[in-house]
C-alpha positions as a Markdown table, in Angstrom:
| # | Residue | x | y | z |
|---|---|---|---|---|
| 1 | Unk | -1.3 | 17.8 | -15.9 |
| 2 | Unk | 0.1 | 14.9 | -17.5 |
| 3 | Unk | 2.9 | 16.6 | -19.0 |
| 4 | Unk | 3.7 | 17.8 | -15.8 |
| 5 | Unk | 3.6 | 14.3 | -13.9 |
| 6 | Unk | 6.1 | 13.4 | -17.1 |
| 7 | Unk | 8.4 | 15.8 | -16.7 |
| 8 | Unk | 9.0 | 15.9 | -13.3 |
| 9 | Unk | 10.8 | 12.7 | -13.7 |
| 10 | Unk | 12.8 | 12.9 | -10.9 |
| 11 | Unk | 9.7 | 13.0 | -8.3 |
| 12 | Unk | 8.0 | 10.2 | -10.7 |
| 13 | Unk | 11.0 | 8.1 | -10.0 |
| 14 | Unk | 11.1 | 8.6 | -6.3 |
| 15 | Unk | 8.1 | 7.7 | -5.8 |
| 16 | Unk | 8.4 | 4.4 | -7.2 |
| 17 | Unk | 12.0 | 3.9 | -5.5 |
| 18 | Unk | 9.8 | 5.2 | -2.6 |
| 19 | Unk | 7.2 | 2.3 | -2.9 |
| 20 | Unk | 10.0 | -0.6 | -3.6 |
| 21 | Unk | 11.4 | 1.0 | -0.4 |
| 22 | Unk | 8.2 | 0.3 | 1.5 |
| 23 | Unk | 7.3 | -2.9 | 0.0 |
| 24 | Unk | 11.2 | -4.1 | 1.1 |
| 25 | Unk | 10.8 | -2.7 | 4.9 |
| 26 | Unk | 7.4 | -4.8 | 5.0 |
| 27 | Unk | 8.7 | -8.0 | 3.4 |
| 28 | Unk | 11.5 | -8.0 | 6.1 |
| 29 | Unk | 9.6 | -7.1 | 9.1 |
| 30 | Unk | 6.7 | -8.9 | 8.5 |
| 31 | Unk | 8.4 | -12.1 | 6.1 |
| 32 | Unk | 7.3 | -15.2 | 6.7 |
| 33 | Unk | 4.2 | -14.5 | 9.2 |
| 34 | Unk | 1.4 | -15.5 | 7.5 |
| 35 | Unk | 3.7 | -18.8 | 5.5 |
| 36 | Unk | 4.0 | -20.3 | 8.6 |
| 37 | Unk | 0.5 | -20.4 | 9.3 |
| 38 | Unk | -0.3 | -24.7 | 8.8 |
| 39 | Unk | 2.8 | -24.7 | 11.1 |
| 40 | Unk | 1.6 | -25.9 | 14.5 |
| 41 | Unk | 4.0 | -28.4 | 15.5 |
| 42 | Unk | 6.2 | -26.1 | 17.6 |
| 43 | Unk | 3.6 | -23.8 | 19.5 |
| 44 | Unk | 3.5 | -23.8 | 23.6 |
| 45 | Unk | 2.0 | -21.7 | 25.8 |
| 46 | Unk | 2.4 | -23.6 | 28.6 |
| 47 | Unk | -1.6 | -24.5 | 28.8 |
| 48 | Unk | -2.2 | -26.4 | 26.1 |
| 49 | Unk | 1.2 | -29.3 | 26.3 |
| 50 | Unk | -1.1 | -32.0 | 26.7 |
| 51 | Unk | -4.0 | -31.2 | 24.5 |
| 52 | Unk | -2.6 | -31.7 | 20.8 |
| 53 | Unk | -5.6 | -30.1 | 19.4 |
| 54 | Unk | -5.4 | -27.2 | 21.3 |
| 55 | Unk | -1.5 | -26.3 | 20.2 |
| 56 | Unk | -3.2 | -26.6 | 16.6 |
| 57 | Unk | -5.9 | -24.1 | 17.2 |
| 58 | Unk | -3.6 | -21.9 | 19.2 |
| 59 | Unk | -1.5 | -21.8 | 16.1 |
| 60 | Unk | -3.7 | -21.4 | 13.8 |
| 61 | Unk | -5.3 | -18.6 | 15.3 |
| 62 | Unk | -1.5 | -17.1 | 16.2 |
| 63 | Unk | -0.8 | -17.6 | 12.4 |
| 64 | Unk | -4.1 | -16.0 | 11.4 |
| 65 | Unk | -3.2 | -13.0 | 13.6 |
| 66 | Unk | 0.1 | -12.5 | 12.3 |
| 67 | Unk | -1.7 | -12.3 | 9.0 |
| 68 | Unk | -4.3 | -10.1 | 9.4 |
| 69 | Unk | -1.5 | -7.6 | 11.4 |
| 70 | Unk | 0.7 | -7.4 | 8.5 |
| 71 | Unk | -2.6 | -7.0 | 6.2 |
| 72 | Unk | -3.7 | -4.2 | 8.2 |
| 73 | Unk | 0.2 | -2.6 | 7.5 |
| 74 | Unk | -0.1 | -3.2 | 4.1 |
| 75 | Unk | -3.5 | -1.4 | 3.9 |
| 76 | Unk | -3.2 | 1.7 | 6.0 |
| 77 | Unk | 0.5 | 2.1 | 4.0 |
| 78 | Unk | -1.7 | 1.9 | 0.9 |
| 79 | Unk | -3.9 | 4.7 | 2.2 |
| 80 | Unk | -1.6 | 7.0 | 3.8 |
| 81 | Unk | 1.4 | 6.2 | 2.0 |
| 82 | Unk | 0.5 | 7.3 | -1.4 |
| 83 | Unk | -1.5 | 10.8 | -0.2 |
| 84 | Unk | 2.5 | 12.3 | 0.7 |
| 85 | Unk | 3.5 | 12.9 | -2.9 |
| 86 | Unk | 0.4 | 15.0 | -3.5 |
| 87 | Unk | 0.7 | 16.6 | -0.5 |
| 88 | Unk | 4.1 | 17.5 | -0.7 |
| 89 | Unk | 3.3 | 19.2 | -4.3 |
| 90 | Unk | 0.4 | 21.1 | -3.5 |
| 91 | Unk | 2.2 | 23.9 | -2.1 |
| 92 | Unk | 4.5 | 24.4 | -5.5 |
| 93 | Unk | 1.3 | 24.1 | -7.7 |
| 94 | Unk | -0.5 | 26.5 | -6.0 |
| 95 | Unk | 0.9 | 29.3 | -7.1 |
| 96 | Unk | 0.3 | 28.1 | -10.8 |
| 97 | Unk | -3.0 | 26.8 | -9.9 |
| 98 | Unk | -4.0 | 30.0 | -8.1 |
| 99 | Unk | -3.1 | 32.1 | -11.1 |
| 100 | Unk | -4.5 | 30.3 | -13.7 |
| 101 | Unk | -7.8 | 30.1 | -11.6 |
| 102 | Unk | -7.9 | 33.8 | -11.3 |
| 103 | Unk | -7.0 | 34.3 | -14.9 |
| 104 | Unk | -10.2 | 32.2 | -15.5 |
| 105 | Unk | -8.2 | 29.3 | -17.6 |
| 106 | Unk | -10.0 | 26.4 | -16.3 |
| 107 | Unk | -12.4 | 25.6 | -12.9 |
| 108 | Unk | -11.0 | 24.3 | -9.8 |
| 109 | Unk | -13.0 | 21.0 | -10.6 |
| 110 | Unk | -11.5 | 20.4 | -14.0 |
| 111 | Unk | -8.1 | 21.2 | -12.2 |
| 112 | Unk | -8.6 | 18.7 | -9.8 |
| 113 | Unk | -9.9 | 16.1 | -12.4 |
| 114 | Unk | -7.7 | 15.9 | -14.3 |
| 115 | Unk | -4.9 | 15.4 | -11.3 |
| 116 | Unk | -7.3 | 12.6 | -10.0 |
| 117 | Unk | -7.2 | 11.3 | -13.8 |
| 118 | Unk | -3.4 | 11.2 | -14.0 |
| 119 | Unk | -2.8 | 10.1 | -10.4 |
| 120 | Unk | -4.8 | 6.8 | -11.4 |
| 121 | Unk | -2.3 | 4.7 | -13.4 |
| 122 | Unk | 0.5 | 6.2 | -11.6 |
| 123 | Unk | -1.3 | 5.3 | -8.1 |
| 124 | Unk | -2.0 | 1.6 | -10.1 |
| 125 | Unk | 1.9 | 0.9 | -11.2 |
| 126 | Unk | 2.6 | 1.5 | -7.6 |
| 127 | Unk | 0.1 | -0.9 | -6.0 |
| 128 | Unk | 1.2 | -3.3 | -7.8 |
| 129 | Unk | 5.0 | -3.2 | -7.5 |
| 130 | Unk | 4.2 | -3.2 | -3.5 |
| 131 | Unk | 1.8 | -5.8 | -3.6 |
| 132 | Unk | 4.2 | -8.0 | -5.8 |
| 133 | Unk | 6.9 | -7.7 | -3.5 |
| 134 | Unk | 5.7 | -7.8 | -0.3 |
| 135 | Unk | 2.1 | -10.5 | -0.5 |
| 136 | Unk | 5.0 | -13.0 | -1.8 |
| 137 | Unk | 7.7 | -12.7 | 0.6 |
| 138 | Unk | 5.1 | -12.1 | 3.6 |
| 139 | Unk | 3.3 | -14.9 | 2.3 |
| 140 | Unk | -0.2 | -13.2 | 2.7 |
| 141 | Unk | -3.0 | -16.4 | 1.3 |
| 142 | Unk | -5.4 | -13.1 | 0.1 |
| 143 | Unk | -5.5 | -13.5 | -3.7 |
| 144 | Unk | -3.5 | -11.2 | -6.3 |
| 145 | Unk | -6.3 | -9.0 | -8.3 |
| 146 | Unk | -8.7 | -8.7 | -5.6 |
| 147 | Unk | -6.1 | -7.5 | -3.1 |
| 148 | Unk | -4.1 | -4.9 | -5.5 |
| 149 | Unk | -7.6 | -3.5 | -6.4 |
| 150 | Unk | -8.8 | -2.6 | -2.8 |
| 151 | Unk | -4.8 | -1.3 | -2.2 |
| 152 | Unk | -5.9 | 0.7 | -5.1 |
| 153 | Unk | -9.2 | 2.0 | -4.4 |
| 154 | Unk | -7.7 | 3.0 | -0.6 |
| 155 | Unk | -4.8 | 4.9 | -2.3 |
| 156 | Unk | -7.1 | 6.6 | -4.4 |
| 157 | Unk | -9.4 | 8.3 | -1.4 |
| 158 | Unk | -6.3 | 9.0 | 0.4 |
């Protein structure tokens, strides 16, 4: 399986140029939400002008929700996102898969093993190149190795 993954270079690569792609889109639609979050000078809703303390909770809770919105993104990309090269595979391998099976070369749990084995570091280099570029430039306050882990762990049930 790993042999395959390497030499289907082409799909290895677009799948990283795929993430990058992602973690770009996110850093521009979402940039800056969650950095502006101690920023409460310049929030008005018209109800709260003459209670200073009120603008600051306002925007803090404003800022908060802008942050957990673009967390949520990142997340549900992370789960989703990463089940499409598998799933746009499958239907090519199954051919092989189907044949070997029948020939009696190896179980359909070994099979799937040992993609689930090779899919781990692979699924791991990506997390992390999206998490790099887009917790930065969205300016997420979650820390690094805790927050590339669960990414991982969600693109590895999807």
């Amino acid at each position: 399986e790993i042999t395959h993954t390497l030499r289907n270079a082409q799909a290895l690569r677009l799948r990283f140029v795929v993430a990058t792609a992602q973690a770009i889109l996110y850093a521009l639609v979402y940039g800056s939400t969650a950095i502006s979050l101690p920023d409460s000078a310049h929030y008005n809703d018209g109800n709260t002008a003459d209670n200073p303390t009120l603008m600051k909770q306002a925007a803090l809770f404003n800022g908060l929700g802008a942050e957990f919105g673009s967390t949520v993104v990142l997340l549900l990309s992370s789960l989703f996102g990463n089940s499409q090269p598998i799933l746009l595979t499958s239907p090519i391998e199954r051919a092989v898969f189907l044949r070997e099976y029948a020939a009696g070369t190896y179980s359909a749990a070994a099979y799937f093993f040992s993609k689930s084995i090779v899919e781990l570091p692979v699924t791991l280099l990506q997390t992390i190149l999206v998490v790099s570029i887009s917790k930065y430039a969205i300016g997420l306050h979650a820390p690094y190795l805790p927050f590339v882990l669960i990414m991982w762990l969600l693109a590895l049930t999807s």
